[in-house]
C-alpha positions in Angstrom: 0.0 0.0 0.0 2.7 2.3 0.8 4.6 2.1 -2.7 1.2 3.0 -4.4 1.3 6.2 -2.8 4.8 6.9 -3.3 3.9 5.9 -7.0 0.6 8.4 -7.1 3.4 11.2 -5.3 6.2 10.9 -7.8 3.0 10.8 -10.7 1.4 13.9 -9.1 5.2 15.6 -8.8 6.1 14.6 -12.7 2.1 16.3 -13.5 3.3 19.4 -11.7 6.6 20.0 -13.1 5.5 19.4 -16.0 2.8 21.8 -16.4 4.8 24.3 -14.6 7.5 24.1 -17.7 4.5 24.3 -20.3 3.1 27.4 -18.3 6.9 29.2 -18.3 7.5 28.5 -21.9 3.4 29.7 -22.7 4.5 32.9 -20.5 7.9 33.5 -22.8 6.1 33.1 -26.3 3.2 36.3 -24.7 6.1 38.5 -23.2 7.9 38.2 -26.3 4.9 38.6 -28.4 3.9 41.8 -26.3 7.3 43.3 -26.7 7.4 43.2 -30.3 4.2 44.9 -30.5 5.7 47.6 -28.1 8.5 47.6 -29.9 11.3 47.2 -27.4 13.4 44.2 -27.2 12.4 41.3 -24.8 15.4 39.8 -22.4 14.8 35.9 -22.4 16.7 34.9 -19.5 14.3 37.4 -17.2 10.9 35.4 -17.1 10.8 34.7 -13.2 7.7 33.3 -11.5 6.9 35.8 -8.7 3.6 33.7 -6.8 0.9 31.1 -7.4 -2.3 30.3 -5.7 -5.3 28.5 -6.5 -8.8 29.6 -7.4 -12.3 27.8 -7.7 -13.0 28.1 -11.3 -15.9 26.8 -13.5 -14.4 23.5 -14.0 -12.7 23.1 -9.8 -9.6 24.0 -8.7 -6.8 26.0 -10.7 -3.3 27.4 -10.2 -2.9 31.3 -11.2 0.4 31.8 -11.8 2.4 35.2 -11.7 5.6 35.8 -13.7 8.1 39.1 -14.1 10.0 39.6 -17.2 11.9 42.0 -18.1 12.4 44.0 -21.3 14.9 47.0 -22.8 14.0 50.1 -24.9 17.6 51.1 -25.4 19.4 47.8 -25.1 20.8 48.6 -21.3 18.1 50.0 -19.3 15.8 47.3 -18.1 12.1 48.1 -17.4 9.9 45.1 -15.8 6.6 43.3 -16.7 4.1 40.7 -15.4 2.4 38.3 -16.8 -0.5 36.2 -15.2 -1.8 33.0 -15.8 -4.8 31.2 -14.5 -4.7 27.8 -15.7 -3.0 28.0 -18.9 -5.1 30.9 -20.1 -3.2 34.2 -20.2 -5.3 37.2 -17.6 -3.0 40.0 -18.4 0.3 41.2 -19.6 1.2 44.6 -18.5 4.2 46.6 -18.9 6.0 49.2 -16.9 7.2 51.7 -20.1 9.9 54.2 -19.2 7.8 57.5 -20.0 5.5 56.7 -17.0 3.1 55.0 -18.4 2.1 51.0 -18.2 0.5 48.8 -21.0 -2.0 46.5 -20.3 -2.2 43.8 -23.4 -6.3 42.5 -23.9 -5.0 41.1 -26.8 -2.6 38.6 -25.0 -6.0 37.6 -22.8 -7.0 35.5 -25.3 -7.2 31.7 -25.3 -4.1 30.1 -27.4 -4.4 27.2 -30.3 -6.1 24.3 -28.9 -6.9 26.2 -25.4 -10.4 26.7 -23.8 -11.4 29.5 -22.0 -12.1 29.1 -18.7 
């Protein structure tokens, strides 16, 4: 009995690692989509994961994930973003820009290829 529940632990750890890569790599395609349509360059190496927490949604439980990335507008000074996840669906992408302002991207909101809305 004991080995099937360190069989179900090591199952539920390889589920979770696993969808934890798929949600950084989703969250590096958006920030590097968003960036080109801001038109400043996106630094790959800066997509951090800053929290997570779970929320009842329509179908039970999910994990909303926050990431920072950061991004340049004159290839030295570095300005930060966030991007947040819930489930594998994007809730915004927002921008710090160095004239003040912030950029909130509706467009990146939107469910992926093969991705429901949830």
């Amino acid at each position: 009995m004991t080995g099937l529940f360190v069989i179900l632990a090591l199952v539920l750890a390889v589920l979770y690692f696993n969808d934890a890569w798929r949600s950084l790599e989703r969250v590096r395609r958006v920030a590097r989509d968003v960036c080109a349509r801001a038109g400043v360059q996106f630094l790959d190496s800066s997509v951090v994961q800053t929290g997570i927490r779970v929320e009842r949604g329509g179908r039970g439980l999910v994990l909303v994930r926050r990431y920072r990335f950061e991004f340049a507008t004159d290839g030295s000074t570095r300005h930060a973003g966030e991007i947040s996840l819930r489930g594998r669906r994007v809730r915004i992408a927002s921008m710090d820009l160095p004239d003040g302002g912030r950029l909130f991207d509706a467009e990146a909101a939107a469910p992926g290829p093969g991705e429901h809305p949830q």
